[in-house]
N, C-alpha and C positions, 0 to 999 in steps of 0.2 A: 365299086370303089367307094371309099368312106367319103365322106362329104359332110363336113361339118355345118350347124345351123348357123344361121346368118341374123342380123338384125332384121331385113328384110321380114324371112321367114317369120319372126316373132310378132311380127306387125300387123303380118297377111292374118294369122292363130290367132291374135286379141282385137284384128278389126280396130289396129292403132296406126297412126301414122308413122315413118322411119326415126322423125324426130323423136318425138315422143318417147319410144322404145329408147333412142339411143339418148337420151336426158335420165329416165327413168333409170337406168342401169350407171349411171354416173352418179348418182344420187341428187340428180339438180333439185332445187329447192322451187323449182317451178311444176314439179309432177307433184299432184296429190298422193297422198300417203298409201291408198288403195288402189289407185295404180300401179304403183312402186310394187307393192307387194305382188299384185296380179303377173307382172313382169318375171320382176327379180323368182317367184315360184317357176313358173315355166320357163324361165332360161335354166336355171336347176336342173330340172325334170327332164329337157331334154340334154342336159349338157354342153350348153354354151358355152364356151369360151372367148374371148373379145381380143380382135387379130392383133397380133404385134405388130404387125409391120403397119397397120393403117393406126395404130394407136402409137407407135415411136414418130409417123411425119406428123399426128396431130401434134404432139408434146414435143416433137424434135427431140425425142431422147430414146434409145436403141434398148436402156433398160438391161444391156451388156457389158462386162468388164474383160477386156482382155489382160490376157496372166504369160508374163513372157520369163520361163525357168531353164535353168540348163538339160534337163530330163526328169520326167515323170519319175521314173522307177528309182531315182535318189532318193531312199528313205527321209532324209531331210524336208526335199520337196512335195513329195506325196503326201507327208503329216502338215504340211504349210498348207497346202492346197485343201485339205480336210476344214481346215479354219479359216480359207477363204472361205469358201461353200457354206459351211456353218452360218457364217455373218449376209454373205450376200442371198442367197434365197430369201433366207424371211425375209428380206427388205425387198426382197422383190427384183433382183438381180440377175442373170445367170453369168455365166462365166465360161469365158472361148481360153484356150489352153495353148499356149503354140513351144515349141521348143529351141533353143537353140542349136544344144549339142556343143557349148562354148565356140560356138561358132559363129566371129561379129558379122559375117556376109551374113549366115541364115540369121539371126539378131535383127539386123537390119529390114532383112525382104516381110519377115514373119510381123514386123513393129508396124511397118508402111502396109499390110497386108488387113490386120486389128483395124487401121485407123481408117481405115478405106470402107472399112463395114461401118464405120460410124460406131464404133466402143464409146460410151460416156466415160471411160478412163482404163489407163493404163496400170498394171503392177507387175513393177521388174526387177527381176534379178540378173545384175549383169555378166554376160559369157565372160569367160577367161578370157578373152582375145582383145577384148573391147576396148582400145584405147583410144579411140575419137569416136566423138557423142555429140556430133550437130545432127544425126538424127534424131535425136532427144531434144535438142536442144532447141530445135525447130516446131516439132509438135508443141513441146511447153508452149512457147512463145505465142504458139498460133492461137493457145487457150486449151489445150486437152490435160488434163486432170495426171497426172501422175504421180504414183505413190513407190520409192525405192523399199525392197527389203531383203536384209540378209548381205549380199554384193552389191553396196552402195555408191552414190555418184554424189558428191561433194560440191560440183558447179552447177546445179541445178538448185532453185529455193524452194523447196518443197519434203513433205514429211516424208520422216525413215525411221525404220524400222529394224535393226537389227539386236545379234544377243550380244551379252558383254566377252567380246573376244579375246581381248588383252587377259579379261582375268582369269578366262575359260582357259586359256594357253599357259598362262604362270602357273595354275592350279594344275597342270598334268604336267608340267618339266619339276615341279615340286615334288609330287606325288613320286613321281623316277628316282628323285634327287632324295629322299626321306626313304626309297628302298630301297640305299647301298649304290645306286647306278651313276657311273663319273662320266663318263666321254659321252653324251647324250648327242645326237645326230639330229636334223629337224628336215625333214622332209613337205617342201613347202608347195602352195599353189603358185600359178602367174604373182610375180612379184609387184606387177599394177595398183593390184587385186587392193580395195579395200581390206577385207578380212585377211590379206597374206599379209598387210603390215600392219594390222593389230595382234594377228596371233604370233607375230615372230617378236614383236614388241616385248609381251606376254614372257615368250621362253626365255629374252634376252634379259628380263628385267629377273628373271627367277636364277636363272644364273648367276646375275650379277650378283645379287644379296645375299647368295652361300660363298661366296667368292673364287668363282669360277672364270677363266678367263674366256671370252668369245671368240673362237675362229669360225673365221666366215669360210674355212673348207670343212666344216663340219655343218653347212647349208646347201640346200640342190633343190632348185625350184622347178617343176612343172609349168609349163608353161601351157601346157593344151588343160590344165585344171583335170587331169586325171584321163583326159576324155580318150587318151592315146595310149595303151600300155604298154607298147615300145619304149614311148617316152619314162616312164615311172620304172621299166627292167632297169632303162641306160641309171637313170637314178642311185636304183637301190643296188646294182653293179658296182657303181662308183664308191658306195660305200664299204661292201665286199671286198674293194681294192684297193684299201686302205691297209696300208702294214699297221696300224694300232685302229683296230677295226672299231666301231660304236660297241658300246654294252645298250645301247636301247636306242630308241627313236622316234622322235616325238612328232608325230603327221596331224599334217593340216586342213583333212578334210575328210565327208566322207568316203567320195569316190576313190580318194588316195590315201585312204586308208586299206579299204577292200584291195586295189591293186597292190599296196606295197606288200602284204600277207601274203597275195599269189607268188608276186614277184621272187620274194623270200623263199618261199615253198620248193619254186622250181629254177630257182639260182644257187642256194648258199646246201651244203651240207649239213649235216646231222650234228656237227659237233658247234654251228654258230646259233644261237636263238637270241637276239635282242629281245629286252624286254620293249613293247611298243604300248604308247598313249599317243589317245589320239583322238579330235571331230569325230563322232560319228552318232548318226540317231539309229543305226540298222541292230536288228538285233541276229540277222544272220552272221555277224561276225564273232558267233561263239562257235559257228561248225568249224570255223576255218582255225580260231586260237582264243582257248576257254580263259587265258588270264590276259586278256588284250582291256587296257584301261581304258574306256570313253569319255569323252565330255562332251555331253549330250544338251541340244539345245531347245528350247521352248519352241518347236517347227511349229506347231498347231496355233500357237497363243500369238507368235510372229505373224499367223496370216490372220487371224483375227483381228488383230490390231491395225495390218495395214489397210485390210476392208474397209474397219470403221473409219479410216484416218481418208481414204478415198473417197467411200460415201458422202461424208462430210464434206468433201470438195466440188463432187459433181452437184450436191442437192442444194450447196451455199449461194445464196442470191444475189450476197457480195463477193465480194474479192477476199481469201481472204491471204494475209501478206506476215502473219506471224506464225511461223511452221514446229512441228516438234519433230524433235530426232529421240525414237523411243530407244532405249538398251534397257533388253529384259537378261535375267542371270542365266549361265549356264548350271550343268549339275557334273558334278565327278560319280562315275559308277567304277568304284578300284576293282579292282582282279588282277592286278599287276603281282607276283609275287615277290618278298626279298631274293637280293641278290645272295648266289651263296657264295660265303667267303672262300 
């Protein structure tokens, strides 16, 4: 069995006392310089590495960040997660991963689960389900570090991170609205949700300015944030059963975009095709409908920013009490074709 070298061991190999080794490998300014190097070569050589877990109760810091998303395999989250990683290794970070599944029980057991291991900080994206947050609320208070991004929480002081969704959302009911398409449909997440009333904000305000009037029976929210495709059929059913049916549809996320496409496929006939815009960072949504319009968002640059915005929290020696709320742009990638007369 592998058994890694110990400080011991390097002590016993240079005829050095434990201190010694273990100052010299810190860089204390009380080892001679050819010391330092006598060490620092042979822990090298044999491949030392210095234990976490007796170098986290030295420093009291775990040197971990826990990452609480609705699922990995969300193209959204997966390219977020890329730019957490990015930011935290070099600094020296690693990063525990837990999922919800929009689900505020697992939310909860998964947060209390992080912080039980001792995380130097939190980064969350909150489930669909979420609407009481004194478990958040409590960690903060206690001093644990958290950093919101993307499905943001407004009662907590602390930095966030999300893209511009209001404009990400007018830019794709526009886009509809500029290819002939009238009765536009808005298939929406948990209406809770941060992001479900910035992007409905978004559609409302793009209709309003061509002068369209708003019916709110041409809104159908998701309440499980996709995570349930019964829920999203009963949805895009609803809209199928509409005697002056949508000409297009403008969805509010990625999971519920993917689902409405299925939904579509295996509910509506050959003779209905809405044009659809909609969230999405996936690029499998060209097998399923090659003129499907995205508005794609900065997932990578979103977890990079909220890293750094964490780091800064955990490593700050003050307090510190003035926060930023970052909004980075989204992009329109059109494929939507005109309507034909």
């Amino acid at each position: 069995m592998f058994k890694p070298i110990t400080i011991k061991d390097i002590a016993v190999a240079l005829n050095l006392s434990a201190s010694t080794v273990s100052r010299a490998l810190s860089d204390s300014y009380e080892i001679n310089q050819d010391t330092k190097k006598r060490v620092l070569e042979y822990a090298e050589k044999n491949n030392y590495k210095r234990n976490p877990i007796a170098l986290s109760l030295k420093q009291r810091k775990s040197y971990s960040i826990g990452i609480i998303v609705c699922e990995v395999a969300n193209s959204f989250f997966s390219q977020a997660i890329d730019g957490i990683e990015s930011v935290a290794y070099k600094k020296g970070y690693n990063i525990i991963i837990s999922q919800s599944h929009d689900s505020y029980e697992r939310e909860v057991i998964n947060i209390e689960h992080l912080a039980n291991r001792s995380v130097d900080g939190l980064l969350i994206s909150l489930s669909a389900e979420t609407k009481d947050f004194e478990h958040l609320k409590k960690l903060h208070a206690g001093g644990l570090p958290i950093v919101f991004f993307d499905r943001i929480y407004d009662g907590i002081e602390t930095h966030k991170v999300a893209s511009n969704n209001k404009k990400g959302a007018k830019m794709a009911t526009q886009h509809l609205i500029n290819k002939g398409y009238r009765k536009i449909a808005h298939l929406a997440n948990a209406p809770h949700l941060s992001i479900t009333k910035e992007r409905l904000a978004g559609y409302q305000e793009a209709l309003a300015e061509n002068g369209f009037r708003l019916d709110q029976k041409n809104i159908s929210y998701c309440h499980h944030g996709g995570s349930n495709q019964k829920e999203v059929e009963t949805a895009v059913q609803y809209f199928l059963s509409m005697n002056e049916k949508p000409d297009a549809i403008f969805v509010a996320s990625d999971r519920l975009s993917i689902g409405c496409l299925t939904a579509l496929k295996k509910l509506s006939d050959n003779d209905y095709n809405p044009a659809i815009a909609g969230f999405s960072n996936s690029d499998v949504l060209d097998l399923f409908q090659s003129d499907f319009s995205s508005i794609r968002q900065p997932a990578f640059e979103m977890g990079r920013a909220a890293t750094d915005l964490l780091i800064q929290l955990i490593e700050s020696k003050y307090p510190i009490y003035e926060h930023q709320s970052v909004v980075l742009d989204t992009e329109l990638i059109e494929r939507v074709k005109g309507k034909s007369k």
